[in-house]
N, CA, C and O atoms as a GROMACS GRO file, in nm:
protein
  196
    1UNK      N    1  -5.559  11.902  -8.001
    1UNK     CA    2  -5.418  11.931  -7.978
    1UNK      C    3  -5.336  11.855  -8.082
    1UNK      O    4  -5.378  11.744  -8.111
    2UNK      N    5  -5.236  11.892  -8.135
    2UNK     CA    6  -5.139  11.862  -8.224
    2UNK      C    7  -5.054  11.796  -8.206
    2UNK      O    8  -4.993  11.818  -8.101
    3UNK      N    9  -5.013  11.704  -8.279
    3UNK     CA   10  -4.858  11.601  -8.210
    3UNK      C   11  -4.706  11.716  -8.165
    3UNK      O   12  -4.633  11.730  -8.067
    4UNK      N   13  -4.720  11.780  -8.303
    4UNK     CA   14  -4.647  11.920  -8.208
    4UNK      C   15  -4.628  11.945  -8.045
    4UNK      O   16  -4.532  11.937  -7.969
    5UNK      N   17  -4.774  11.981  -8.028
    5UNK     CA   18  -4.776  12.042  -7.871
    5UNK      C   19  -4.747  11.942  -7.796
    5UNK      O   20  -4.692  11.936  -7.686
    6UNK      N   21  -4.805  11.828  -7.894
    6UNK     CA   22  -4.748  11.670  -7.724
    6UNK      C   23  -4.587  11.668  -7.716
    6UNK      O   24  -4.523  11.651  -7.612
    7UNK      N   25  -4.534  11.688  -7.841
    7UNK     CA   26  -4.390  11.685  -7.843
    7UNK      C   27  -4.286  11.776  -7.759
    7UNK      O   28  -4.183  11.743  -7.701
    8UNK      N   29  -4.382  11.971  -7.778
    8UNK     CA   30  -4.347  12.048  -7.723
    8UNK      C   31  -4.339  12.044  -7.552
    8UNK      O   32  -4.255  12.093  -7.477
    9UNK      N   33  -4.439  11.982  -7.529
    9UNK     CA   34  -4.469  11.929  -7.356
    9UNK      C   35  -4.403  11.846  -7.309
    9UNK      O   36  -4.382  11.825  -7.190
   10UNK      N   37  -4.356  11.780  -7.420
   10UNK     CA   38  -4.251  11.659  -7.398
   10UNK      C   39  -4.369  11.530  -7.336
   10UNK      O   40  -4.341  11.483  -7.226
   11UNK      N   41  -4.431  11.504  -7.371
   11UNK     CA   42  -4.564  11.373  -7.369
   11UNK      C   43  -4.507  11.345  -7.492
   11UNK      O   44  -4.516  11.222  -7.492
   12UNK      N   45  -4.452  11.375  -7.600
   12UNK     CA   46  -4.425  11.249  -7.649
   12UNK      C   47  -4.289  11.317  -7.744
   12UNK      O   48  -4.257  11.436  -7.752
   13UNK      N   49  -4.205  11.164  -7.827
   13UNK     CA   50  -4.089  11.250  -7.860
   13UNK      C   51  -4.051  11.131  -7.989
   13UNK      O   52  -4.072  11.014  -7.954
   14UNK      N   53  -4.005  11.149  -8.116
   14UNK     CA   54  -3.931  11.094  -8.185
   14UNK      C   55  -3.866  10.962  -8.150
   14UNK      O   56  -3.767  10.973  -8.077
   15UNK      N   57  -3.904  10.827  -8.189
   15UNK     CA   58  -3.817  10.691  -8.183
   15UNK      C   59  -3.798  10.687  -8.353
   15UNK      O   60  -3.884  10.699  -8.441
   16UNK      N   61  -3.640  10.665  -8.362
   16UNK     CA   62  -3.602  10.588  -8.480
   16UNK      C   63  -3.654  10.430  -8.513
   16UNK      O   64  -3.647  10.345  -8.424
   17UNK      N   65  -3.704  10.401  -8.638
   17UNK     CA   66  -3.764  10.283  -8.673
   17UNK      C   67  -3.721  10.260  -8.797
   17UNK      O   68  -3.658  10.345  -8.859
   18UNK      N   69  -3.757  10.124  -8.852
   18UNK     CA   70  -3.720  10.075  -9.006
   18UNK      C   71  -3.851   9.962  -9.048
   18UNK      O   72  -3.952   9.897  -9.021
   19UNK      N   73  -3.788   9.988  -9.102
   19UNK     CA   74  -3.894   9.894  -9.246
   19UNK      C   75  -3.912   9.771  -9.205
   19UNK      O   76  -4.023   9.722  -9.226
   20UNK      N   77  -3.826   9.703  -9.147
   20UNK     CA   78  -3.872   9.587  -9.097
   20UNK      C   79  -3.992   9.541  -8.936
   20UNK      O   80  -4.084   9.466  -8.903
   21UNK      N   81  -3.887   9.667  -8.874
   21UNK     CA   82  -4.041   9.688  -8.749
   21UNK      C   83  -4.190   9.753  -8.780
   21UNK      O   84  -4.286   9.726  -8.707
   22UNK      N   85  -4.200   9.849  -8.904
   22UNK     CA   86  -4.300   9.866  -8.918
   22UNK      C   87  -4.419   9.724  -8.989
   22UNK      O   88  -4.533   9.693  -8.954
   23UNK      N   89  -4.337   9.670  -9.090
   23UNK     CA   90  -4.356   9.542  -9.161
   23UNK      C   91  -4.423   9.416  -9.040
   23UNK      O   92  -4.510   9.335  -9.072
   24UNK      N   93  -4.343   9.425  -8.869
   24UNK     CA   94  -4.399   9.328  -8.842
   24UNK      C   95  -4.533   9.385  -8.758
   24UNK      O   96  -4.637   9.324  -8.736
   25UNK      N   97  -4.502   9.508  -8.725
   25UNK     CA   98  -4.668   9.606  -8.694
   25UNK      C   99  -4.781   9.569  -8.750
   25UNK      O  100  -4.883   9.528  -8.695
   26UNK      N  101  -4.752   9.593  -8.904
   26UNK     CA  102  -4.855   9.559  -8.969
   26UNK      C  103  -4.956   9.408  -9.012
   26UNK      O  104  -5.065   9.388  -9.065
   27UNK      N  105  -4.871   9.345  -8.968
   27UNK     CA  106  -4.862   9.164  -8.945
   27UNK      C  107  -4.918   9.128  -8.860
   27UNK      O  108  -4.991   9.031  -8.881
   28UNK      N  109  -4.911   9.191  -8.705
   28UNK     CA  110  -4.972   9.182  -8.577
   28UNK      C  111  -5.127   9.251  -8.576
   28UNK      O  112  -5.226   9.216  -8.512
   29UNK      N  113  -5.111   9.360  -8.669
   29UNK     CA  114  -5.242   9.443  -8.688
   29UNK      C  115  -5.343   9.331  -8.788
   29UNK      O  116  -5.456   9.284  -8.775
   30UNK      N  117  -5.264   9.324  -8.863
   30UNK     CA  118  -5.393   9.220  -8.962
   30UNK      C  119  -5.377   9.057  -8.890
   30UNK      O  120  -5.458   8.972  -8.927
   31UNK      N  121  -5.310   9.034  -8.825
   31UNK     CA  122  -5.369   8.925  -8.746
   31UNK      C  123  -5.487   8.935  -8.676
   31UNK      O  124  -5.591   8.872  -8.689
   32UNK      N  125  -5.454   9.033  -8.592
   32UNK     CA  126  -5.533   9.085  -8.493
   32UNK      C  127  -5.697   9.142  -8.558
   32UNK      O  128  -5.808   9.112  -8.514
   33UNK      N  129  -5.670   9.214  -8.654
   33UNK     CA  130  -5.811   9.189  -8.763
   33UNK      C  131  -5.865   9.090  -8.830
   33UNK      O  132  -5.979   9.109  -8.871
   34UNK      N  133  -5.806   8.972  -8.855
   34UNK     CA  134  -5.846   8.859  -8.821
   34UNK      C  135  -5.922   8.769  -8.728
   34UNK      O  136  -6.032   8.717  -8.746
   35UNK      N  137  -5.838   8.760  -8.621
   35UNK     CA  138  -5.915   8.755  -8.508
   35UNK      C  139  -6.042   8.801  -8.462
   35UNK      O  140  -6.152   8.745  -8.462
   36UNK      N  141  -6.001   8.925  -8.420
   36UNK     CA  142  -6.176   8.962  -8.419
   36UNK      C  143  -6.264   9.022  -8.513
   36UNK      O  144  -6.350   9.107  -8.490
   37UNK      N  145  -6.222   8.950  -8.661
   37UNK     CA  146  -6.344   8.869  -8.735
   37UNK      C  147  -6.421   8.759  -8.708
   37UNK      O  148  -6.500   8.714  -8.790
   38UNK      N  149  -6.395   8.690  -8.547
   38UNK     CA  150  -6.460   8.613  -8.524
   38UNK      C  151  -6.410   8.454  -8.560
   38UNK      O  152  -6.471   8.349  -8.576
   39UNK      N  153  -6.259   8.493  -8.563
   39UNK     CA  154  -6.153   8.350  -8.548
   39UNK      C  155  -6.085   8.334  -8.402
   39UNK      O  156  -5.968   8.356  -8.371
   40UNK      N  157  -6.174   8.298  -8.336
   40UNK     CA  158  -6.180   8.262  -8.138
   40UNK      C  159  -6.038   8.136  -8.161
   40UNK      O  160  -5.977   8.088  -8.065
   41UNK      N  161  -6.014   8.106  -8.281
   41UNK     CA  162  -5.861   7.988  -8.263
   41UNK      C  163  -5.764   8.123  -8.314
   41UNK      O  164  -5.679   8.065  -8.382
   42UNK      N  165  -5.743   8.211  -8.316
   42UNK     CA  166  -5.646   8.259  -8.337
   42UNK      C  167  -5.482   8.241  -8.271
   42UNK      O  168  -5.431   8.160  -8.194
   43UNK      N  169  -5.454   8.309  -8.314
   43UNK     CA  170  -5.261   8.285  -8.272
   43UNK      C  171  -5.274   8.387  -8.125
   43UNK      O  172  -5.219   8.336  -8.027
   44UNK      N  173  -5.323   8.489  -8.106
   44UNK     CA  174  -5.336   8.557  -7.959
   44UNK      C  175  -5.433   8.423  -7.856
   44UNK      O  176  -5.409   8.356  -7.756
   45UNK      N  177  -5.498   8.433  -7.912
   45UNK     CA  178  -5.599   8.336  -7.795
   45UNK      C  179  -5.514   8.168  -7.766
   45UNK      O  180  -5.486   8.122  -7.655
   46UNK      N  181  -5.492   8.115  -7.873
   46UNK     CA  182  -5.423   7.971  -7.821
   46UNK      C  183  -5.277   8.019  -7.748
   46UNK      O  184  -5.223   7.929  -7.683
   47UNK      N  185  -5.208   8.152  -7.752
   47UNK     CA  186  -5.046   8.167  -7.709
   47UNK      C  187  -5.100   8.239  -7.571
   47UNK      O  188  -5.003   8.269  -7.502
   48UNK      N  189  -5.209   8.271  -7.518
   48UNK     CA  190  -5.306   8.302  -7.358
   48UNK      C  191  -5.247   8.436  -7.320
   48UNK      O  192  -5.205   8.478  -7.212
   49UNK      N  193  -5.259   8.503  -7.469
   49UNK     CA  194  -5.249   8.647  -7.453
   49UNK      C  195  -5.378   8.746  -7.447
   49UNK      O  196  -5.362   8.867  -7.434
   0.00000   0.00000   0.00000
């Protein structure tokens, strides 16, 4: 199924975003790939998320 049809069903719909929220996405994502590279001190695990 197509993001189309989820849109058309209304399951899902357009949020406005910018450069700076995607920027910290990507920050949280390569942390987070970090992490489970097998860094058990990470910034998620010591903040008891």
């Amino acid at each position: 199924m197509s993001l189309e049809k989820w849109a058309e069903y209304g399951w899902l719909k357009a949020e406005p975003t910018s450069r700076d929220e995607i920027k910290s996405l990507l920050t949280i994502v390569g942390r987070d790939l970090r992490d489970a590279n097998g860094n058990l001190r990470g910034s998620a695990i010591r903040g008891g998320v």
